[in-house]
LUMMIVO-729092 format. One line per field, with one value per residue (C-alpha): residue number from 1; chain; x, y, z. Coordinates in steps of 0.02 Angstrom, whole numbers, plus 50000, padded with zeros to 5 digits. Layout:
! LUMMIVO-729092
resi: [NUM | ...]
chain: [A | ...]
xx: [X | ...]
yy: [Y | ...]
zz: [Z | ...]
This chain:
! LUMMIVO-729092
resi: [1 | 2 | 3 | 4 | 5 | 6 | 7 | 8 | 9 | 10 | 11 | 12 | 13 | 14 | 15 | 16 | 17 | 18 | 19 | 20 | 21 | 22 | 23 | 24 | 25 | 26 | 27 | 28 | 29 | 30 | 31 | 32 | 33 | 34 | 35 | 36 | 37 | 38 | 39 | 40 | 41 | 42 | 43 | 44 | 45 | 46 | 47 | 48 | 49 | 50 | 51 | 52 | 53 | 54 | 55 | 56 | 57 | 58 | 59 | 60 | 61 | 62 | 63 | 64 | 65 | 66 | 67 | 68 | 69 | 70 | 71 | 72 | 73 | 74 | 75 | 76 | 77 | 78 | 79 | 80 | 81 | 82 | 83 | 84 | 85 | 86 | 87 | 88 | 89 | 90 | 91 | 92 | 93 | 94 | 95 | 96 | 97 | 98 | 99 | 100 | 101 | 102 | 103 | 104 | 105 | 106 | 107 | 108 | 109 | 110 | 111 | 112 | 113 | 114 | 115 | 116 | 117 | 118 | 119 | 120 | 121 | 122 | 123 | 124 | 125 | 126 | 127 | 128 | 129 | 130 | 131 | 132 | 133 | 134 | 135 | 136 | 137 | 138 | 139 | 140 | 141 | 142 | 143 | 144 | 145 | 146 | 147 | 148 | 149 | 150 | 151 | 152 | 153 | 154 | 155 | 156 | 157 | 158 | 159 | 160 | 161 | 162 | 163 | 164 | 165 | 166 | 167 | 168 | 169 | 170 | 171 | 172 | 173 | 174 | 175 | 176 | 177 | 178 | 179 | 180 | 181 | 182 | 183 | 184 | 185 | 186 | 187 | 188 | 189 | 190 | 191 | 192 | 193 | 194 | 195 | 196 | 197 | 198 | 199 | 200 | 201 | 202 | 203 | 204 | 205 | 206 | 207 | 208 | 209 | 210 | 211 | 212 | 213 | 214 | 215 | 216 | 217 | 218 | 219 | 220 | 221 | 222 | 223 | 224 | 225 | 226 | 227 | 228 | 229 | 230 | 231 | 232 | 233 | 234 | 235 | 236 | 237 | 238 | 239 | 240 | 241 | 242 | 243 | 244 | 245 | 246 | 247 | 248 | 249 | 250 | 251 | 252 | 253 | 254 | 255 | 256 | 257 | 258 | 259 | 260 | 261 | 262 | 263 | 264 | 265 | 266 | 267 | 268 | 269 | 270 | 271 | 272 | 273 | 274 | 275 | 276 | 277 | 278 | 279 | 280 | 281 | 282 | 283 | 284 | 285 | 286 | 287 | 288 | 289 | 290 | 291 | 292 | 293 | 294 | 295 | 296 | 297 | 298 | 299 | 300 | 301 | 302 | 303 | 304 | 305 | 306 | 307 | 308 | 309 | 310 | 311 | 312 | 313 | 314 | 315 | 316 | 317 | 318 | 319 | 320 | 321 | 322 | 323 | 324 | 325 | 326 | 327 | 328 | 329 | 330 | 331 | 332 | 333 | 334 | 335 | 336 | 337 | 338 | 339 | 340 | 341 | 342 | 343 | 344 | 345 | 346 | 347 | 348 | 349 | 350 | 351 | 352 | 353 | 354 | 355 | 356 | 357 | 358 | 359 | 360 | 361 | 362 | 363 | 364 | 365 | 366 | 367 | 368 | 369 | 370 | 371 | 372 | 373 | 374 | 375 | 376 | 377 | 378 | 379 | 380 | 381 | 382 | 383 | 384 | 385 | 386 | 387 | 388 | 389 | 390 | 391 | 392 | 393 | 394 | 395 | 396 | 397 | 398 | 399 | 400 | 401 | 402 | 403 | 404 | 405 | 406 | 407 | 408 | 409 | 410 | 411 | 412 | 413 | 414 | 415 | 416 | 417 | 418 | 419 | 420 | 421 | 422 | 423 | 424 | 425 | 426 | 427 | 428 | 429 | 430 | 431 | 432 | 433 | 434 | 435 | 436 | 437 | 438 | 439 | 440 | 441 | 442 | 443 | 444 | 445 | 446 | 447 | 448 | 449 | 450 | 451 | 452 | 453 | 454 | 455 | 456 | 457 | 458 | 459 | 460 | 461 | 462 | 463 | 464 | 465 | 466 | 467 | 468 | 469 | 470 | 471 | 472 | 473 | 474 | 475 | 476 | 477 | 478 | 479 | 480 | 481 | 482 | 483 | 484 | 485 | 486 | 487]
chain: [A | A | A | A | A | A | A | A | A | A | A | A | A | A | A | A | A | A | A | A | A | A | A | A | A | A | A | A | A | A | A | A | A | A | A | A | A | A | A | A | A | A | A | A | A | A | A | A | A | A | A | A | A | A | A | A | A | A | A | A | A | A | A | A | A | A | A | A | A | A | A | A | A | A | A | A | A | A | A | A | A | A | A | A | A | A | A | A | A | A | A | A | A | A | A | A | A | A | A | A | A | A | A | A | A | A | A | A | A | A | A | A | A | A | A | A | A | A | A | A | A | A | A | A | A | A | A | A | A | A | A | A | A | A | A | A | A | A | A | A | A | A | A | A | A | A | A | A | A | A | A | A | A | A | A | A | A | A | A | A | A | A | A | A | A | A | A | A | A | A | A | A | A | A | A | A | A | A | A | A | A | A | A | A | A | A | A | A | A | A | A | A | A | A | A | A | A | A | A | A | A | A | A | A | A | A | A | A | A | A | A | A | A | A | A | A | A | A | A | A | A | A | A | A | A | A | A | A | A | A | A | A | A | A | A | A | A | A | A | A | A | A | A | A | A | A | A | A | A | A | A | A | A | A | A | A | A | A | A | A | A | A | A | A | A | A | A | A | A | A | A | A | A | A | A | A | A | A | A | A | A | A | A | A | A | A | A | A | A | A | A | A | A | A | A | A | A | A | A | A | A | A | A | A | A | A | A | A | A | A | A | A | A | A | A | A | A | A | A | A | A | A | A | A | A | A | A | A | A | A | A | A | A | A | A | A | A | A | A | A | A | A | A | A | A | A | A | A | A | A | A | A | A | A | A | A | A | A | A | A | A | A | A | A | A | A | A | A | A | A | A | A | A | A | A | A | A | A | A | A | A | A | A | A | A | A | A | A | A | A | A | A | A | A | A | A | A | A | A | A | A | A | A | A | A | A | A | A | A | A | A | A | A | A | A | A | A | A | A | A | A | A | A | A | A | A | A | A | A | A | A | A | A | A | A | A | A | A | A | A | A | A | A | A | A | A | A | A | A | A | A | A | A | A | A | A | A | A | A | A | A | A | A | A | A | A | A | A | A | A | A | A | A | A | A | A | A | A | A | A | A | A | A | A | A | A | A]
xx: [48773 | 48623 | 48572 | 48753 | 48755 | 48588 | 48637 | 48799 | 48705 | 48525 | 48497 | 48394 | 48359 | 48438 | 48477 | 48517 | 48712 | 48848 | 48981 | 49146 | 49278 | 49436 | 49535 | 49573 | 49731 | 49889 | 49949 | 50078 | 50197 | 50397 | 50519 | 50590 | 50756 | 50849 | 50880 | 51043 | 51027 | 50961 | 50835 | 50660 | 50642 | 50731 | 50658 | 50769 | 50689 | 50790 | 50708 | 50564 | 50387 | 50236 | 50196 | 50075 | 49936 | 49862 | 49683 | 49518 | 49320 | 49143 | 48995 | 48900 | 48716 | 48680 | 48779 | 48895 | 48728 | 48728 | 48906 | 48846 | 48703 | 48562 | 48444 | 48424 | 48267 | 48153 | 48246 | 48210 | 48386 | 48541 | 48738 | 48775 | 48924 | 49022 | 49016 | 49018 | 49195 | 49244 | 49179 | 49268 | 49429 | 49421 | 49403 | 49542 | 49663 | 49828 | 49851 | 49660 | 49601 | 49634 | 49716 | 49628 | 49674 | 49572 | 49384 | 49295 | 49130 | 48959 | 48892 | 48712 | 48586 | 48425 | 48272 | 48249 | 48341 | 48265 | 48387 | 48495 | 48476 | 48598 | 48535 | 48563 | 48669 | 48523 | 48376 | 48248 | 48289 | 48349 | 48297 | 48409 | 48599 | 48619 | 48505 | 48596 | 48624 | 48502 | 48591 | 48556 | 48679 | 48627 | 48797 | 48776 | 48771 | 48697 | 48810 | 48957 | 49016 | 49013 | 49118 | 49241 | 49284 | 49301 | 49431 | 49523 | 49552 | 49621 | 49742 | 49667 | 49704 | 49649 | 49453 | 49395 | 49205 | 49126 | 48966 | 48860 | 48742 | 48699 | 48529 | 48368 | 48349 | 48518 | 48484 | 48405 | 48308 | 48242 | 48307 | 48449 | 48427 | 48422 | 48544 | 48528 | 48664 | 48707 | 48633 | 48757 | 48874 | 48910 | 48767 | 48633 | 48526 | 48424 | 48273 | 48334 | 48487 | 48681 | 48701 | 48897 | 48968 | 48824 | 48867 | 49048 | 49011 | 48895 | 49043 | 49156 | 49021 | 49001 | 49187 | 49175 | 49023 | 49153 | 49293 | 49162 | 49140 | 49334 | 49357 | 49465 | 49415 | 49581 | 49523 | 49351 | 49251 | 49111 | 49068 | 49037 | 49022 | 48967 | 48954 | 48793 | 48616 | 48549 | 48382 | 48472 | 48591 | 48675 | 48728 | 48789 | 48966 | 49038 | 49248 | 49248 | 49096 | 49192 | 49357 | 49236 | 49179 | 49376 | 49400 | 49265 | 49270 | 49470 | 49473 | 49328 | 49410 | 49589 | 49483 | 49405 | 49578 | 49542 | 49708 | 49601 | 49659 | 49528 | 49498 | 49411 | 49313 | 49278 | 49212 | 49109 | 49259 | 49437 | 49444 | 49298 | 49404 | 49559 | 49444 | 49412 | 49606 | 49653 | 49521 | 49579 | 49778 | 49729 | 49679 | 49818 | 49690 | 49575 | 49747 | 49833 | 49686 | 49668 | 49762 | 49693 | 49628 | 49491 | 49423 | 49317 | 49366 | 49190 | 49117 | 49311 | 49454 | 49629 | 49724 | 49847 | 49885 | 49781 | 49859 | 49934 | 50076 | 49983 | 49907 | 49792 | 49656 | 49574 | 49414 | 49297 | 49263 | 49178 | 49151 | 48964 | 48882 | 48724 | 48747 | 48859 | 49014 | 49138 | 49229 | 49440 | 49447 | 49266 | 49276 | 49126 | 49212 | 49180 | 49267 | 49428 | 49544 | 49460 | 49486 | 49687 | 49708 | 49612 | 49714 | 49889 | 49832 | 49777 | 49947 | 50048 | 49961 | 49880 | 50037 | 49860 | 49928 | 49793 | 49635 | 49483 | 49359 | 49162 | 49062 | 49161 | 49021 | 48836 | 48687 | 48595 | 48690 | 48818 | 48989 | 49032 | 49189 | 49060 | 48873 | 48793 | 48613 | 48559 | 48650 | 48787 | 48882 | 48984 | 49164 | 49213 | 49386 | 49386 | 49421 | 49586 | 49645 | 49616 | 49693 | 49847 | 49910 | 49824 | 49889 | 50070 | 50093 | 50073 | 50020 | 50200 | 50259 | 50332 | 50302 | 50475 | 50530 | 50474 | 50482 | 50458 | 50483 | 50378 | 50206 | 50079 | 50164 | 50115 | 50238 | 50223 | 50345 | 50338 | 50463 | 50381 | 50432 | 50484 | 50621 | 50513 | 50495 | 50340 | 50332 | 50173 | 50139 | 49977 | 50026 | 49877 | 49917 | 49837 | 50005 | 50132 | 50286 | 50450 | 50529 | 50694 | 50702 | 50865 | 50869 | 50960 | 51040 | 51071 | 50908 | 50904 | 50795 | 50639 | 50559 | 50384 | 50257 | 50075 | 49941 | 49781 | 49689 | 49553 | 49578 | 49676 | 49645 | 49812 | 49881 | 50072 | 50162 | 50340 | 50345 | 50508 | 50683 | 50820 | 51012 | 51097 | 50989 | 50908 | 50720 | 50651 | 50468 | 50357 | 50194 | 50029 | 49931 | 49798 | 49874 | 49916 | 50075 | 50143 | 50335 | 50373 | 50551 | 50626 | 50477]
yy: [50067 | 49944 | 49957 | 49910 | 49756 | 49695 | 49707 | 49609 | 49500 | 49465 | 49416 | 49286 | 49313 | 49174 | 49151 | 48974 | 48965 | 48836 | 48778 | 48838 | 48704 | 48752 | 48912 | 48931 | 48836 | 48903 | 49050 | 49035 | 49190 | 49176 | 49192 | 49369 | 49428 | 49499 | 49663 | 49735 | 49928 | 50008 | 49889 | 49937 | 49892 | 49791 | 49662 | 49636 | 49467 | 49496 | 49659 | 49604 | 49699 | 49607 | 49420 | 49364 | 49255 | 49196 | 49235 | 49193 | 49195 | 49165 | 49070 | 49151 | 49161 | 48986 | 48991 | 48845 | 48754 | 48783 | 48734 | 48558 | 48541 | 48640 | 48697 | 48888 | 48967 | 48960 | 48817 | 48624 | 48584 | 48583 | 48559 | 48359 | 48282 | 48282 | 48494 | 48537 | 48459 | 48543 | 48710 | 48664 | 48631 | 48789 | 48883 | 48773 | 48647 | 48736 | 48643 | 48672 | 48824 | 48986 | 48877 | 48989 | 48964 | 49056 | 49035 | 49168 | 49093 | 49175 | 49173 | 49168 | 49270 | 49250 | 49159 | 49036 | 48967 | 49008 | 49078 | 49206 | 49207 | 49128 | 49034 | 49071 | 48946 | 49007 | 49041 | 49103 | 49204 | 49084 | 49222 | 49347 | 49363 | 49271 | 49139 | 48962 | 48976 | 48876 | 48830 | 48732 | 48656 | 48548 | 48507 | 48601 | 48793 | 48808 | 48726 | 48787 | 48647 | 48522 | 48664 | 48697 | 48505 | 48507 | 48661 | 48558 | 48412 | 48540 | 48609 | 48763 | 48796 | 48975 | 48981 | 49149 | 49145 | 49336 | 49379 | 49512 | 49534 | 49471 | 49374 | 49522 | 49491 | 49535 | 49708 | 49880 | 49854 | 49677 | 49616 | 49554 | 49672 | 49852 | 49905 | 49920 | 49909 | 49773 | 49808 | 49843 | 49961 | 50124 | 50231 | 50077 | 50028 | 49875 | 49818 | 49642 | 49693 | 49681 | 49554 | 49579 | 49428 | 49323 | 49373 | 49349 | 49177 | 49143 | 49181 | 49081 | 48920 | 48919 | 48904 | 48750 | 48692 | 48689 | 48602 | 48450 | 48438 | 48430 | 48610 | 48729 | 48894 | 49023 | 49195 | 49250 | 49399 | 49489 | 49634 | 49664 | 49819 | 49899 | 50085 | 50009 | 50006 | 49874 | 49767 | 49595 | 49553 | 49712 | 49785 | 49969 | 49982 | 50140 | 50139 | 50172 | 50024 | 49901 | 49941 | 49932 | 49747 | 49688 | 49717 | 49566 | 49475 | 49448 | 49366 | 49263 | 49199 | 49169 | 49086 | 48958 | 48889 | 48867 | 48957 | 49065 | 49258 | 49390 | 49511 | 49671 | 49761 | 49729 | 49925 | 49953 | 50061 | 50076 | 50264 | 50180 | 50051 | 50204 | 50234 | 50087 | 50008 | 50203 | 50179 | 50009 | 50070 | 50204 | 50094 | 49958 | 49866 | 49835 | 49846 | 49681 | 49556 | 49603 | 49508 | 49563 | 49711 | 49694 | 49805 | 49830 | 49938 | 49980 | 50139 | 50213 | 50109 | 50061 | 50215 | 50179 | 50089 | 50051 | 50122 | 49967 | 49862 | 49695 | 49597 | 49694 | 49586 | 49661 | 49538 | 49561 | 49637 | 49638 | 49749 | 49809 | 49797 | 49755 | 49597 | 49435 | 49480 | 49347 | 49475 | 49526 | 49692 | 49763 | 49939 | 49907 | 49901 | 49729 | 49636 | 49521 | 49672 | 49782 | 49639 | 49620 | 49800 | 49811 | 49642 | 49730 | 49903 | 49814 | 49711 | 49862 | 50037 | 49956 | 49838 | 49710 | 49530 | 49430 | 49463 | 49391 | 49407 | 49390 | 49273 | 49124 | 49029 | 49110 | 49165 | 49262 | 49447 | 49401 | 49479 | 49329 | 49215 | 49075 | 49098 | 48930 | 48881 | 48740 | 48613 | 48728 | 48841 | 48990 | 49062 | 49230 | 49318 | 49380 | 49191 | 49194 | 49366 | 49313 | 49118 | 49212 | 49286 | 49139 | 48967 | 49045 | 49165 | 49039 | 49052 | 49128 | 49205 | 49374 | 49501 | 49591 | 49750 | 49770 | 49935 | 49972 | 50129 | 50117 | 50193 | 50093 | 49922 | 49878 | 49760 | 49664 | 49509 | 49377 | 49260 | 49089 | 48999 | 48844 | 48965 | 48988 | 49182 | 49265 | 49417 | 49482 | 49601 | 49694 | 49797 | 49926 | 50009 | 49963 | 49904 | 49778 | 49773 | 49719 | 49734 | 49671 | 49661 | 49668 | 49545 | 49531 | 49404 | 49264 | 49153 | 48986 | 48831 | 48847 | 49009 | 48990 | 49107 | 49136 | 49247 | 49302 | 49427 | 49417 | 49264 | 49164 | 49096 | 49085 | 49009 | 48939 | 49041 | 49048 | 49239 | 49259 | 49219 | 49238 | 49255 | 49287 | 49415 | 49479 | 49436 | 49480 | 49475 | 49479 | 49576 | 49569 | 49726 | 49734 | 49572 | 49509 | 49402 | 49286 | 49225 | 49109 | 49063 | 48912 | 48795]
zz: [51661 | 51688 | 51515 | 51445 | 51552 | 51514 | 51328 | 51365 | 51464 | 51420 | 51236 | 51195 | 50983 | 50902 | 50712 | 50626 | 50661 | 50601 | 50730 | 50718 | 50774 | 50742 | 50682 | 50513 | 50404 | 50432 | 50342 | 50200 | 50272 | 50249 | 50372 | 50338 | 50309 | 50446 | 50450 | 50419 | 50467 | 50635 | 50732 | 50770 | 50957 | 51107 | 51203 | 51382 | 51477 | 51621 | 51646 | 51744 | 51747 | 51847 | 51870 | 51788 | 51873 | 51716 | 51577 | 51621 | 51593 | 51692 | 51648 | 51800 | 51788 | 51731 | 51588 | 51634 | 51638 | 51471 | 51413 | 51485 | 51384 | 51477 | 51344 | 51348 | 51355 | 51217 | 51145 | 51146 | 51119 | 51201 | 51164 | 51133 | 51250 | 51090 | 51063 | 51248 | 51221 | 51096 | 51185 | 51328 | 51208 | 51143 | 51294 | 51407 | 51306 | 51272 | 51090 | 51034 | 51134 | 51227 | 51391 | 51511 | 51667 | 51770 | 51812 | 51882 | 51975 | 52036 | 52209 | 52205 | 52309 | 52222 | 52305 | 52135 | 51994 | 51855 | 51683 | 51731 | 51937 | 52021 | 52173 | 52364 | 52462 | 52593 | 52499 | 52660 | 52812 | 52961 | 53078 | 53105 | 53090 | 53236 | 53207 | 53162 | 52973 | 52864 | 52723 | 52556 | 52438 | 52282 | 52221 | 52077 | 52082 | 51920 | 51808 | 51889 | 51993 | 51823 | 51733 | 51872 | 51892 | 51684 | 51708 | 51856 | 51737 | 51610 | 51729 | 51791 | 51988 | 52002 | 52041 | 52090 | 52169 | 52180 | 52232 | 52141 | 52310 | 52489 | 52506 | 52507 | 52684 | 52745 | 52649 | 52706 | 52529 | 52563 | 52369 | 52314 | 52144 | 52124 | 52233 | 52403 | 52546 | 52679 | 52854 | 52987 | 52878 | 52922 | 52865 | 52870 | 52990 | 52969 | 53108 | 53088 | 53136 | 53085 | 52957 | 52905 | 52992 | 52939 | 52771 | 52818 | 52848 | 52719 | 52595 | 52653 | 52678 | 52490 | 52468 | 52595 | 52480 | 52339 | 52429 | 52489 | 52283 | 52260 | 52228 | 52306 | 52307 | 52284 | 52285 | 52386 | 52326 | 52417 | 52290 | 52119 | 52028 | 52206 | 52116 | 52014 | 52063 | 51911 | 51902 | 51932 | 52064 | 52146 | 52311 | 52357 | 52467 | 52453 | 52476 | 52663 | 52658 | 52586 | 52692 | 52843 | 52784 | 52736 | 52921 | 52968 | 52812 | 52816 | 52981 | 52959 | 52777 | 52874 | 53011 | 52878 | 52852 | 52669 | 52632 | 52502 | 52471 | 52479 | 52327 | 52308 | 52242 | 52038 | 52023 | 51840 | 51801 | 51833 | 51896 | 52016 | 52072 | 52099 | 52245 | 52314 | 52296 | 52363 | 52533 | 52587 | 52555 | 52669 | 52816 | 52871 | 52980 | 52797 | 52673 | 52752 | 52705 | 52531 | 52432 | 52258 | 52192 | 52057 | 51943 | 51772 | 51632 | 51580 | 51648 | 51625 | 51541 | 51610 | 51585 | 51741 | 51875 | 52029 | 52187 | 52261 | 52273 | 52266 | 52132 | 52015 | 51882 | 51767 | 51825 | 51718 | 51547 | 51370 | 51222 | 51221 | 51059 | 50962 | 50854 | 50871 | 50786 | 50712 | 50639 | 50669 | 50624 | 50549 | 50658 | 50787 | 50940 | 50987 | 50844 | 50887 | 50857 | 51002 | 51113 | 51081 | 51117 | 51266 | 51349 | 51282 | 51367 | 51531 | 51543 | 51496 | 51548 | 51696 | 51737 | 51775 | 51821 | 51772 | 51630 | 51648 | 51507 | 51536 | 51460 | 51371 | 51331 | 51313 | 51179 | 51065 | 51036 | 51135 | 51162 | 51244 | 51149 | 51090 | 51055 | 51096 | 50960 | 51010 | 50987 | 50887 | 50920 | 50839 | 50868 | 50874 | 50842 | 51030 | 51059 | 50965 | 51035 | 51201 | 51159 | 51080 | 51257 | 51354 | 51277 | 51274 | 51429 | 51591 | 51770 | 51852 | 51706 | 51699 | 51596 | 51542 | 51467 | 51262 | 51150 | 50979 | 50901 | 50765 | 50848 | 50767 | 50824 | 51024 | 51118 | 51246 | 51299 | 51429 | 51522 | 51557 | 51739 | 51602 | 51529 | 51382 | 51306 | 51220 | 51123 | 51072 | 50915 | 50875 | 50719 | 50708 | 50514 | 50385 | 50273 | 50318 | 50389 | 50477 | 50639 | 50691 | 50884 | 50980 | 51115 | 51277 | 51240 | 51094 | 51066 | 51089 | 51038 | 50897 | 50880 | 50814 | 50780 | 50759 | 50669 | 50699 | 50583 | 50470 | 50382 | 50516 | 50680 | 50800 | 50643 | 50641 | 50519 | 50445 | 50515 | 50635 | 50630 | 50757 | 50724 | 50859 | 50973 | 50825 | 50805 | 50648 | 50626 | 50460 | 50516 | 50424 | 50428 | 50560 | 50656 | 50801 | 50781 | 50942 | 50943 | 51053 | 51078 | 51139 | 51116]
């Protein structure tokens, strides 16, 4: 797995790029005609699946330095004020953009700051776990302070700060890369002793850090991708491990009183994270503090479930690939198209209530939404799957019960707190074609819809109709058509 997330991760090759500001015009589809005979699915909105807490992305490892302007290595040039708002539009504003309203934040453990660390809140040893604390705070974490007081003013309430390791010194390794476990857990003894509620602590410090700078904190992470030992920033926990550390991180996070919930354990894959949700379930004394269970469809992909009754996020997640890829539907595996499956499979295989994407903003090869030259920048179809579930289904909506019974058509619909409805339409044959929905009840107020596929952009179309509770829908091949009723 290293290699895979150094790809997605670490590409610095740039070509001359144009920006990309907007989506495309609006397409020039008809409103269908209803149809008479048999319908072709049911939506019911008052049968109600899971909540949903909302879409999100990172700009970890320095790359919200970038989004503000931070020139990337190897380049003299950064993005002007002007195009670091339009990035930020694309990525947050509701009429322009995806409206994503989560942001998922790094904790750094490194011992610097240069490109692609992110820095230690306590960069040198104080002396021991029980020493007083030394730590360091310069306001700016990288870029990520600036960004998360940009996503504030858009709206976004949900911050969610994970660390990828504990500082070297509170590990038996002595780095805060290539593995290596935190001294004190079961199984690891360290001759500096038992550093879990120092790192307990240290957690929960940066989330005070964050409120000083206006910031609250919601969600606190202390592991990422704990199954991986990887050259950058990575620490071992295995299931009983992390269960173990719930037990002393919970209290110390309900202690804070920063009124933050506590999520675990963003595995590399979600048969990985199975495990981990399945261990802490197991134990009530770990099971009552975690609020969130976290987990990454890489290694395996959301097939089911996790074994809990809480709150699941799919936390983080790209398509690996090669190249940067602008592209809908071009068969790589990282085009737009492989994106709006995977969200539609997380929401409705893995019943996930929030999905968090990786990179929004970053460079070269990227798999990222945006790739940044510069002072350019470049927008992929990814964006526009992602905005097409993001801009329309809201923080507290509710995702209700949709089928279809043609098999290449996947539904998915969504009751919004504000009483307005969302059905969402990924039509995976190559021809098009029709549906007529029947829905629970009459519709009321505008329906509108939108298309994205290879030669539009979340594009308002003439598409869908509604007489009565029957919602007809004119699908393009390989699309992904959003309704949205009573807006």
């Amino acid at each position: 797995m290293a290699v895979p997330r150094l790809v997605r991760r670490t590409a610095l090759a740039l070509g001359t790029v144009t920006a990309l500001a907007a989506p495309a015009a609006p397409a020039l589809a008809t409103a269908p005609a209803l149809a008479t005979g048999a319908t072709s699915g049911s939506v019911d909105f008052r049968a109600e699946l899971q909540p949903i807490d909302g879409f999100g992305f990172s700009q970890a490892f320095q790359r919200a330095g970038l989004m503000r302007g931070t020139p990337a290595p190897g380049n003299t040039e950064g993005l002007p004020p002007a195009k670091q708002r339009e990035v930020l539009d694309l990525l947050l504003s509701r009429d322009k953009g995806a409206g994503l309203s989560i942001l998922r934040l790094g904790i750094g453990s490194s011992s610097d700051n240069v490109y692609d660390h992110m820095r230690s809140i306590q960069p040198a040893d104080p002396g021991g776990p029980d020493a007083p604390p030394k730590y360091e705070w310069d306001g700016d974490d990288g870029g990520q302070v600036w960004l998360s007081k940009q996503a504030k003013a858009y709206g976004v309430e949900r911050f969610y700060a994970d660390a990828w390791s504990a500082p070297g010194y509170m590990k038996d390794n002595g780095t805060d890369a290539n593995g290596g476990t935190l001294c004190g857990l079961s199984g690891t003894a360290c001759e500096s002793g038992d550093w879990r509620q120092a790192y307990a602590d240290y957690l929960v410090q940066y989330a005070r850090f964050y409120r000083k700078e206006g910031i609250k904190l919601t969600d606190l992470g202390f592991t990422n991708e704990p199954d991986l030992t990887v050259s950058y920033a990575s620490m071992r926990f295995t299931p009983a491990q992390a269960a173990e550390f719930i037990k002393i991180f919970g209290p110390t996070v309900k202690r804070s009183g920063l009124g933050m919930k506590v999520a675990c354990c963003d595995v590399a894959g979600w048969d990985g994270q199975r495990e981990f949700t399945a261990a802490i379930e197991a134990d009530p004394q770990a099971a009552k503090w975690v609020a969130t269970h976290t987990g990454h469809p890489y290694i395996t992909p959301v097939t089911a479930p996790l074994p809990t009754k809480r709150h699941v996020w799919m936390s983080e997640w790209s398509p690996n690939g090669t190249t940067w890829n602008e592209n809908w539907d071009d068969g790589s595996g990282y085009d737009g198209f492989t994106v709006a499956e995977d969200i539609h499979r997380t929401l409705t295989t893995g019943n996930a209530n929030a999905y968090v994407f990786w990179f929004g903003v970053s460079i070269g090869a990227t798999r990222g939404l945006i790739q940044l030259d510069g002072a350019n920048y470049n927008v992929s179809k990814r964006l526009w799957a992602l905005a097409a579930y993001g801009r329309f289904i809201r923080p507290g909506a509710t995702r209700v019960n949709a089928t279809a019974a043609d098999p290449a058509l996947k539904l998915s619909a969504y009751r919004n707190a504000d009483g307005t409805k969302v059905v969402e339409i990924l039509n995976t044959a190559t021809a098009r074609t029709r549906t007529a929905l029947t829905l629970d009840r009459p519709a009321h107020g505008r329906v509108t819809s939108y298309l994205t596929d290879d030669e539009h952009a979340l594009a308002r179309t003439d598409a869908a109709s509604a007489h009565g509770s029957r919602l007809a829908v004119d699908l393009a091949p390989r699309s992904l058509t959003t309704v949205v009723l009573g807006r």
